[in-house]
N, C-alpha and C positions, 0 to 999 in steps of 0.2 A: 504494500500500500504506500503511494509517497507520500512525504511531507507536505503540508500545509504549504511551506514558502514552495516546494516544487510545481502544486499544483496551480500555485498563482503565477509560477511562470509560465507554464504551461499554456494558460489561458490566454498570452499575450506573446507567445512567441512565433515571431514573421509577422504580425497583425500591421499589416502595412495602415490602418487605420489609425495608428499612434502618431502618424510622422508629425514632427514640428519644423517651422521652418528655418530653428535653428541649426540643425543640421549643416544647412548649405554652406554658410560662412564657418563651422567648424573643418566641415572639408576643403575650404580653399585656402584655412590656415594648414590644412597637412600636406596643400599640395606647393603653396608658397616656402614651408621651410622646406621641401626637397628638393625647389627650384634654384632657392640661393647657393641650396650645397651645390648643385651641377652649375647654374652659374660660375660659382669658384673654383670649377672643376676639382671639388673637394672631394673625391671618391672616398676619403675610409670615413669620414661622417657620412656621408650617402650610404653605401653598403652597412656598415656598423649599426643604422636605420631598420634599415629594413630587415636582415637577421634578427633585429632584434625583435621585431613585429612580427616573421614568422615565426619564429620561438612560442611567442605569443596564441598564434592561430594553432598550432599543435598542442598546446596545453590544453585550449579549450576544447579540440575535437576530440580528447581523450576525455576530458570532464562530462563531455555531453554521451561517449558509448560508458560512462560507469552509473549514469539516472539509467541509460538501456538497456543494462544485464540486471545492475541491481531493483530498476521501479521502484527503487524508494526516496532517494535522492543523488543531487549531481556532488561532487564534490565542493565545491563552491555554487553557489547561486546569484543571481539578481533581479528577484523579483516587483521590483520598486518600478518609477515615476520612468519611462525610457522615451525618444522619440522611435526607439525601434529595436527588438530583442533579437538579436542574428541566431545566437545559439542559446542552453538554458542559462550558460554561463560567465557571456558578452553581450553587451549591448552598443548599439554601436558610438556611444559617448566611449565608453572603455576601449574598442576598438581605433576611434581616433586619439586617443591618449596613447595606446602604448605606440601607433604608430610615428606619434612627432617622440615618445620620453628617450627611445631607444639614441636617437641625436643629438638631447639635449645631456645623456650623460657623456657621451662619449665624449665630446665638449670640455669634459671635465678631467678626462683623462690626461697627465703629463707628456709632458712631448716625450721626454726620457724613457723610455720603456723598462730601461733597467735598474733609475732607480727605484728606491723601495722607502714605504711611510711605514713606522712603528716595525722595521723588522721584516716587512713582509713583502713582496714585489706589487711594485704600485698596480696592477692591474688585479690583481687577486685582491689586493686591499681593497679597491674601488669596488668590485663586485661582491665583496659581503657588506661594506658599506650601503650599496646602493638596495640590494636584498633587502639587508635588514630596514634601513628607510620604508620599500614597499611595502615590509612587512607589518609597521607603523602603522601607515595608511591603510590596511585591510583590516586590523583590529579597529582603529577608529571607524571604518566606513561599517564595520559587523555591530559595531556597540548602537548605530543608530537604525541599523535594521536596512539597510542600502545594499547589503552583502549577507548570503544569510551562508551557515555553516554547521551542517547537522552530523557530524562526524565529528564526535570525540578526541580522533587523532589528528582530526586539523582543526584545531579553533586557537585562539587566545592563549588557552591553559597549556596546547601543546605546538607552538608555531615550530617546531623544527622542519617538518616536512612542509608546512608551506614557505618557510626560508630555500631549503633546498631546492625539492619538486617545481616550488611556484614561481621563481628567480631564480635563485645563483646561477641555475643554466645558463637563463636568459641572458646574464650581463657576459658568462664567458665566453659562451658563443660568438656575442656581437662583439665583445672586444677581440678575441681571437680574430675574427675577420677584419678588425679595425688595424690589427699588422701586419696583416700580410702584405709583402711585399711587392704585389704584382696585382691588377687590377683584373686580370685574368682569375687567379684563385679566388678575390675576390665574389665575382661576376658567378664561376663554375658552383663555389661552396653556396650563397643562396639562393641560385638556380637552385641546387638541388634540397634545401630547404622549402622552395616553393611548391618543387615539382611533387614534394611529399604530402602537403597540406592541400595543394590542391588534388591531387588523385583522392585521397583520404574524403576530402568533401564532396566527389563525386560519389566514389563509393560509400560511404556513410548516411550522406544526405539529399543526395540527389536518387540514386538508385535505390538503397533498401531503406530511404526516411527514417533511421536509425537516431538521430540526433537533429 
């Protein structure tokens, strides 16, 4: 039987009836900072982006097949206020956040790669940093009911797995791809991050309506 918060997502997910017109100028902020990065032919903030965003879209196609095995709940939810719920576990406000955040840390990262803050190499530092940051913001946004979390093993009392599972990937992925040396590796490695999320969502969602 699912949860309460599942089944109010439920009710509103794809309901293209929600749209607001705030939407429109949210997306031409995600499409202006991608533009300035290519403008500046800035490719490892560009790429370092958009890994990070599919990162993103894989987390949630895996959160939408475990409401489908289990029918009781997704692992994270968000059944609140949305102009539009893409899956049970994005909407697509969350969907434009993580596609501009992924830019806005890498921004953050030291030119230096090798050195290190408190001991640890700046890149590794940054990405439990930046984790634990999101990790912040998910406990704040569950306390007010914006995020809902019916799973024991991931809430508040035990954020390790959603440190881990629900970020740290995220950030080392994109910063991985933010050094590599060649725009080619680049290009190849979130190609094939995309080419997984998207086959994933035809099969998933388009063909067997799984999620």
């Amino acid at each position: 039987m699912p949860t309460e918060s599942a089944l109010e997502a439920l009710k509103i997910l794809r309901d293209g009836s929600l749209f607001q017109w705030y939407v429109i100028p949210l997306f031409a902020l995600v499409v202006y900072v991608y533009a300035v990065e290519v403008e500046r032919r800035n490719w490892d903030m560009l790429f370092a982006g958009l890994a990070f965003w599919g990162m993103d879209w894989f987390n949630e196609i895996w959160n939408g097949l475990v409401f489908h095995f289990t029918q009781y709940a997704p692992v994270w939810g968000v059944p609140g206020k949305t102009a539009y719920l893409i899956l049970i576990g994005l909407n697509i406000e969350i969907c434009f956040m993580f596609a501009i955040a992924g830019v806005g840390f890498a921004k953050l990262l030291p030119k230096d790669k090798r050195m290190k803050i408190l001991g640890l190499p700046n890149r590794l530092f940054m990405a439990i940093s930046g984790s634990a940051f999101c990790v912040f913001v998910e406990v704040l946004l569950n306390s007010i009911g914006a995020l809902t979390w019916d799973y024991p093993w991931w809430s508040a009392g035990a954020p390790w797995l959603i440190f881990v599972f629900g970020y740290l990937h995220f950030f080392l992925i994109s910063f991985w791809v933010f050094d590599m040396e060649t725009i080619k590796r680049k290009v190849m490695t979130v190609a094939v991050i995309y080419v997984v999320d998207i086959a994933f969502l035809i099969i998933f969602l388009g063909i067997l309506k799984w999620i």
